[in-house]
Backbone as a ProteinNet text record, in pm:
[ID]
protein_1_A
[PRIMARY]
XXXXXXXXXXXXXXXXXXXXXXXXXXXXXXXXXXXXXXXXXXXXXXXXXXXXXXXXXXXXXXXXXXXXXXXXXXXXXXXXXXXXXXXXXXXXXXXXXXXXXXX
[TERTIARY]
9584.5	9550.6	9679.5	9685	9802.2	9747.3	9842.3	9775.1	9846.7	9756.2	9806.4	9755.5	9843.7	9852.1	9792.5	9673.7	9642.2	9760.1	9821.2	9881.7	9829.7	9863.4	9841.5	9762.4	9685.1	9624.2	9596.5	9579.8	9525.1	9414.3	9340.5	9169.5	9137	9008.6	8995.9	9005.4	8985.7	8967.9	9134.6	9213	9355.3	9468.1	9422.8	9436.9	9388.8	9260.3	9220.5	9309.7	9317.5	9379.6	9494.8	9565.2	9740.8	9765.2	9675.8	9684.1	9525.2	9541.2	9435.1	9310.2	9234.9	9121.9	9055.5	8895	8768.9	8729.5	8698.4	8677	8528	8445.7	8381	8420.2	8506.4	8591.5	8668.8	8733.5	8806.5	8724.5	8605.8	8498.9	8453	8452.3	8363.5	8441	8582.7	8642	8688.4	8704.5	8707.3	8579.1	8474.9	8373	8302.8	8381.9	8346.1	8252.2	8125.7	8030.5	7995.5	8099.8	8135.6	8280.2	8296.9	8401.2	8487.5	8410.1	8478.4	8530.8	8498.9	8549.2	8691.5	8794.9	8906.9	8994.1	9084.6	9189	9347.5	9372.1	9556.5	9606.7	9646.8	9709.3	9640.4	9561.3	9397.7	9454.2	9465.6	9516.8	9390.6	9429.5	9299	9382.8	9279.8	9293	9329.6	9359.9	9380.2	9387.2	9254.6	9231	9318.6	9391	9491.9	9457.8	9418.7	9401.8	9546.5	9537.5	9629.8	9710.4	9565.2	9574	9577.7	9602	9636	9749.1	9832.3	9973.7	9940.1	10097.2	10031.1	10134.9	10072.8	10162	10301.9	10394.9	10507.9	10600.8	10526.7	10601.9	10734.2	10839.8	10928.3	10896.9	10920.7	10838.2	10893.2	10954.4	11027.3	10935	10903.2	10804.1	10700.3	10630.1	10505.1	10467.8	10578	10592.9	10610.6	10671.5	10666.2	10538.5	10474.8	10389.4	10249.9	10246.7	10175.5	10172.9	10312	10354.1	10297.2	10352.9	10292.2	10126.1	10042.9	9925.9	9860.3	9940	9884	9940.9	10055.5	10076.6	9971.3	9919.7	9821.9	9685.2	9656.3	9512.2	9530.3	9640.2	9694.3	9648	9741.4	9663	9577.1	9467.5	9364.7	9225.4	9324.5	9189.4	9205.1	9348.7	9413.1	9291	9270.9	9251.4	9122.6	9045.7	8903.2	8835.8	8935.4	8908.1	8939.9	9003.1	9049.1	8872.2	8883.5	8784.2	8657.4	8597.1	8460.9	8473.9	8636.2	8615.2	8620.9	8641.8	8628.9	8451.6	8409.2	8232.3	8189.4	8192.3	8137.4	8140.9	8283.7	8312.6	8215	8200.3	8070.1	7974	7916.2	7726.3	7799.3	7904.8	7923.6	7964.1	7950.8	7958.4	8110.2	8199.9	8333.8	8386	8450.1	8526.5	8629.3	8700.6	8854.2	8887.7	8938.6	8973.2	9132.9	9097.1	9169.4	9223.5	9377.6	9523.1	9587.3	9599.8	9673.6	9789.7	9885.9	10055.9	10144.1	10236.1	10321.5	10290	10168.3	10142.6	10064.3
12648.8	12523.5	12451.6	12355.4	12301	12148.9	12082.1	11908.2	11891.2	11761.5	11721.9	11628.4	11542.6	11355.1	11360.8	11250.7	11217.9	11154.3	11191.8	11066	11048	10902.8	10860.7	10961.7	11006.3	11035.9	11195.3	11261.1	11310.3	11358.8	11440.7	11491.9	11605.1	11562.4	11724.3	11844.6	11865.4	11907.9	12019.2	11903.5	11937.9	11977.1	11916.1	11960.2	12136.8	12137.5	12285.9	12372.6	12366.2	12472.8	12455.3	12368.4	12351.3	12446	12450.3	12571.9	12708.6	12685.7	12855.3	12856.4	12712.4	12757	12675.1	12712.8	12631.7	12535	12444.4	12312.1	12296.2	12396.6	12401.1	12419.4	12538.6	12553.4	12383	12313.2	12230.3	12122.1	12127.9	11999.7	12013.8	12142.1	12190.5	12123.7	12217.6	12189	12059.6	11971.8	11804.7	11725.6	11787.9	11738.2	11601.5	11660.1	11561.4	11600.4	11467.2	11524.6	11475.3	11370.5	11357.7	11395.2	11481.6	11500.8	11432.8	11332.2	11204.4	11098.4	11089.9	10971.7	11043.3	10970.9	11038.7	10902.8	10861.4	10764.4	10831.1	10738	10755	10769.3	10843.1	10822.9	10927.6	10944.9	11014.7	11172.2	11246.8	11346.6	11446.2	11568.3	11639.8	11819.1	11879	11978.4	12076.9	12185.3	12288.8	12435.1	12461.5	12592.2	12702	12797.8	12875	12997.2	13131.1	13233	13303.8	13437	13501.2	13564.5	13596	13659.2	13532.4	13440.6	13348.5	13258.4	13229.7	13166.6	13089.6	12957.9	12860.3	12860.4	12762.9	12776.4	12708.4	12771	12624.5	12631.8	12516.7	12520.9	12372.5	12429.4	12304.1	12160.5	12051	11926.4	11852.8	11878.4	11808.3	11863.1	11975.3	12030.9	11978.3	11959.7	11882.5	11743.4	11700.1	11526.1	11503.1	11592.6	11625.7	11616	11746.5	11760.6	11663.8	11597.4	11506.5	11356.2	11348.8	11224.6	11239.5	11343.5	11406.2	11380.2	11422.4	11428.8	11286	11202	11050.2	11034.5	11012.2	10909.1	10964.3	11092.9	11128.7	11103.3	11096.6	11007.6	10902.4	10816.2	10673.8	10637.7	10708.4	10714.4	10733.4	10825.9	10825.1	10744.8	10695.5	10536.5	10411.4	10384.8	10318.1	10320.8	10445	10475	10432.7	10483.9	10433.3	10279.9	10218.7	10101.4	10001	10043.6	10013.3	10016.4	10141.9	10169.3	10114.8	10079.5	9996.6	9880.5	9817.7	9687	9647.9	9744.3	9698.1	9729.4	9814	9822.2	9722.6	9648.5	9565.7	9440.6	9395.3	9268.8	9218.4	9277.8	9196.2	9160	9229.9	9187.2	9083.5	9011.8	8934.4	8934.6	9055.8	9130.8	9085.8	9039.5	9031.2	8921.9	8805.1	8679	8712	8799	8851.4	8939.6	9031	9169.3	9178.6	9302.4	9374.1	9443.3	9425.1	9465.6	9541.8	9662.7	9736	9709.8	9675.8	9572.4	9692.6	9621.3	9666.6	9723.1	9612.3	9640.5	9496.7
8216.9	8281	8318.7	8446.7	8491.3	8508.2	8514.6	8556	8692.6	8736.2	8849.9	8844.7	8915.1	8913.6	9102.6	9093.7	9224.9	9309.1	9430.2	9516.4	9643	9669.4	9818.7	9926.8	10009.6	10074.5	10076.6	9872.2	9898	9850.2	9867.2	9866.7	9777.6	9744.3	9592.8	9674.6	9852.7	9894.2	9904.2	9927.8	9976.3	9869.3	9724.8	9597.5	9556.2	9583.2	9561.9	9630.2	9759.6	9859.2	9817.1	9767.8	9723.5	9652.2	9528.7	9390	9400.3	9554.9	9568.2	9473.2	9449.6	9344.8	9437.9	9407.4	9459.8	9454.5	9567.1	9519.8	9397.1	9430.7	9336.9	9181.7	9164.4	9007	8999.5	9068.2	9050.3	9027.9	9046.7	9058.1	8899.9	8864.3	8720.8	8623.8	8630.9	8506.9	8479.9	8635	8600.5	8590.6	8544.2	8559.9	8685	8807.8	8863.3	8995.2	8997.4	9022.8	9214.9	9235.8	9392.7	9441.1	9541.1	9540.6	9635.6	9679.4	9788.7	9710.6	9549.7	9453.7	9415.2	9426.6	9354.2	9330.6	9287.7	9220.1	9226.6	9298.6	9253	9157.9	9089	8972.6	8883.3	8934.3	8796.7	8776.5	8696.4	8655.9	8637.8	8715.1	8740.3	8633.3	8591.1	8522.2	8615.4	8648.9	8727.8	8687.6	8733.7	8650.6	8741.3	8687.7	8707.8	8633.7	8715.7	8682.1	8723.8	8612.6	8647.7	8755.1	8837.1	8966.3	9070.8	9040.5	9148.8	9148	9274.6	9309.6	9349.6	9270.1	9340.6	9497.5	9583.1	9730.8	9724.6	9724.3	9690.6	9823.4	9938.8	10044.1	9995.3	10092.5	10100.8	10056	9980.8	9984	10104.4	10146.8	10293.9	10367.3	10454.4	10535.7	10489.3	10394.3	10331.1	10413.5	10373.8	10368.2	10557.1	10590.1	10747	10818	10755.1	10805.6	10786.5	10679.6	10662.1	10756.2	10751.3	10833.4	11011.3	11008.2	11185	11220.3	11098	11095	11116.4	10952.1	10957.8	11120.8	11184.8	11317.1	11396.9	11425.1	11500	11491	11328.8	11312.5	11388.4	11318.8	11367.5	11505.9	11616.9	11722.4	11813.4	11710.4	11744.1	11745.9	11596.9	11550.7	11615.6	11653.9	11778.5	11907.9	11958.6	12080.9	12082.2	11970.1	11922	11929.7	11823.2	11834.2	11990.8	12054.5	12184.1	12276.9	12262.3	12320.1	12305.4	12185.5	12114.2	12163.9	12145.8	12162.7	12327.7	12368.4	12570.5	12570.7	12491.6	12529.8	12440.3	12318.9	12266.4	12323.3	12367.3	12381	12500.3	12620.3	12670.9	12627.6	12496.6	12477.4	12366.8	12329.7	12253.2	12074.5	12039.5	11943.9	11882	11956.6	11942.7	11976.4	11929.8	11999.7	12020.1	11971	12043.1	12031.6	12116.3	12150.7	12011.4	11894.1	11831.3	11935.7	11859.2	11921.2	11795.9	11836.1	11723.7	11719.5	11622.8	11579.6	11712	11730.8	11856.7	11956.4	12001.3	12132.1	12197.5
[MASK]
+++++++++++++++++++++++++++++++++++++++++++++++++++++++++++++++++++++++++++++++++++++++++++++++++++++++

């Protein structure tokens, strides 16, 4: 068994695939029974069989690649909300048009 400390944005989902086990095995042995509830900080068990590695890419390429990902959500939820609020704001739904910061 291995531990692992929850951080910042990530998922039981993205945890499993890190150390090659199932989100199902990873759900068991932490007894947890939603796998959309998780906590910063919360320390999850990690079942580790013999026959399995864990992935150990660069933590710089990690943190890269993560960052790339968030600005691209970023601007996609940007683009979104842009968009709702030019179709809402006529039927009244809205008193002032959201402006995403530096712009």
């Amino acid at each position: 068994m291995m531990l692992h400390t929850v951080h910042p944005g990530e998922t039981l989902w993205s945890i499993a695939n890190r150390y090659n086990v199932s989100l199902d095995a990873l759900m068991q042995v932490n007894t947890i029974h939603h796998p959309n509830i998780l906590y910063i900080g919360q320390t999850l068990r990690i079942p580790i069989h013999p026959q399995t590695s864990v992935k150990t890419e660069p933590v710089s390429e990690d943190i890269a690649l993560r960052v790339s990902r968030l600005e691209k959500q970023v601007g996609q939820l940007s683009e979104q909300v842009e968009f709702l609020t030019r179709r809402l704001q006529p039927f009244g739904f809205l008193r002032e048009t959201i402006k995403p910061k530096g712009k």
